[in-house]
C-alpha positions in Angstrom: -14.7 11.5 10.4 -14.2 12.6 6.7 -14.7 9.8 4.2 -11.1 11.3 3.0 -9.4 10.1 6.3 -11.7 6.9 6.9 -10.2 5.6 3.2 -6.6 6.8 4.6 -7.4 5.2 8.1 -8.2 1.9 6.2 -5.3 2.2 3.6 -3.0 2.1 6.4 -3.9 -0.8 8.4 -4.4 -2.3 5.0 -0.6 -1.6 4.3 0.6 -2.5 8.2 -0.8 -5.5 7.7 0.8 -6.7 4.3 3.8 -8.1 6.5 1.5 -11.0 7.9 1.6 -13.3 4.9 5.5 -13.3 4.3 5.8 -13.6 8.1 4.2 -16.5 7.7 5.9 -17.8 5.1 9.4 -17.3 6.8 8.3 -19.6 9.7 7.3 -22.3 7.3 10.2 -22.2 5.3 12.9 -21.5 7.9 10.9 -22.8 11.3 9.9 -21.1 14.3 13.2 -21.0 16.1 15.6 -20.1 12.9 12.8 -17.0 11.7 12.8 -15.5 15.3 16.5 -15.2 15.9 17.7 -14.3 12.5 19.5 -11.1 12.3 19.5 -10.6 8.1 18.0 -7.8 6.8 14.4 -8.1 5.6 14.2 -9.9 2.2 17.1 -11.7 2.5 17.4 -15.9 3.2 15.2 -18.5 2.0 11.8 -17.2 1.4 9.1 -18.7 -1.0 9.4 -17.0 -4.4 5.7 -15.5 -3.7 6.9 -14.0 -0.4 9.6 -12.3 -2.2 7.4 -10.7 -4.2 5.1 -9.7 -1.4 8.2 -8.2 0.9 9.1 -6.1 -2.3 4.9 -5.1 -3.1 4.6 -4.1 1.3 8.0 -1.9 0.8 6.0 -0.2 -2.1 3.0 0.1 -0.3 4.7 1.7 2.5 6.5 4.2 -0.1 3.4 5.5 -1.4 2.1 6.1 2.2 4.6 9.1 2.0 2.8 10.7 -0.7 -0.9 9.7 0.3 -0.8 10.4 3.9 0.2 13.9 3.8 -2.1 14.6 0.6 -4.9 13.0 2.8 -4.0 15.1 5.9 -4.0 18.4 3.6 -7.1 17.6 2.4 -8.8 17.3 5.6 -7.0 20.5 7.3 -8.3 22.5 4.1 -11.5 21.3 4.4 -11.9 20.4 0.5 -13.6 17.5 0.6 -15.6 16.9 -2.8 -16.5 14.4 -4.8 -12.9 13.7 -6.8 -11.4 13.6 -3.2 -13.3 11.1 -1.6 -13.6 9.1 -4.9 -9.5 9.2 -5.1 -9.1 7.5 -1.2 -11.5 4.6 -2.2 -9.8 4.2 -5.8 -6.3 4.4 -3.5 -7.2 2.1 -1.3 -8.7 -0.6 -4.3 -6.1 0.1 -6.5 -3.3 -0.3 -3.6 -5.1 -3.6 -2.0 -5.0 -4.9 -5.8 -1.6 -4.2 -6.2 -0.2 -6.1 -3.9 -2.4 -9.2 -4.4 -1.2 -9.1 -7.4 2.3 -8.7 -7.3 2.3 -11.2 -4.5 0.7 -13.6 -7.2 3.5 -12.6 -9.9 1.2 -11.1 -12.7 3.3 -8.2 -14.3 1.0 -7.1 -16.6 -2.0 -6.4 -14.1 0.6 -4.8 -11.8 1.4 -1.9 -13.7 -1.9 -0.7 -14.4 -2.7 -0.9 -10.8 0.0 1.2 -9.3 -0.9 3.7 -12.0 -4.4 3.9 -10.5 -2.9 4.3 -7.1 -0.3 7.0 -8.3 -3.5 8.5 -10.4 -5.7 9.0 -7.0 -3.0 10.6 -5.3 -2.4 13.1 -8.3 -6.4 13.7 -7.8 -5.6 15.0 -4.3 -2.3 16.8 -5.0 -4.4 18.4 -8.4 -7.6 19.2 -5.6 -5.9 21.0 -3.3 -4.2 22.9 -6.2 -7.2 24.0 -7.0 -6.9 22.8 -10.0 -9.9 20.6 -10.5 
């Protein structure tokens, strides 16, 4: 396996498990019973202010799987791995992981910085398989 689709392998069970901690949080705060048979859509009733957050940071996550995924994929079919590919997946997968520990914590100002890593490595495979680098 490519060190390109290890980093994307990890990234995405990274990102499929981001729903645990809010899970978690909607048993505490609405109990067992009341969390498993609620019908609402996700992110709405009484969650903790932090688990707000991290329902809105997953739903990003999962959005930027729809650009990283594919780029990832390309790169592997094309056989192109260098070393700006396979340093973009591991910044991806940091930059992502950071992101939504810190959005889940509420610090705005780190939060920017860190999705524009994430959107950064992604433009580092889109720009690689270009050609253009």
């Amino acid at each position: 396996m490519s060190t390109e689709l290890y980093w994307m392998t990890l990234t995405v069970l990274m990102t499929a498990l981001f729903w645990v901690p809010y899970v978690l949080d909607r048993l505490v705060v609405r109990g067992l019973w009341t969390a498993l048979i609620d019908t609402k859509p996700e992110g709405s009733g009484p969650h903790s202010v932090w688990a707000q957050r991290a329902i809105r940071a997953h739903l990003n996550a999962v959005e930027n799987l729809a650009i990283f995924v594919p780029a990832v994929l390309i790169v592997a079919i094309l056989h192109i791995s260098t070393p700006v590919t396979r340093a973009a997946v591991v910044l991806y997968f940091f930059a992502r992981l950071a992101h939504f520990l810190v959005y889940t914590a509420g610090m705005p100002v780190l939060r920017t910085p860190l999705f524009a890593a994430g959107w950064a490595a992604q433009i580092l495979l889109l720009v690689s398989i270009l050609g253009w680098i």
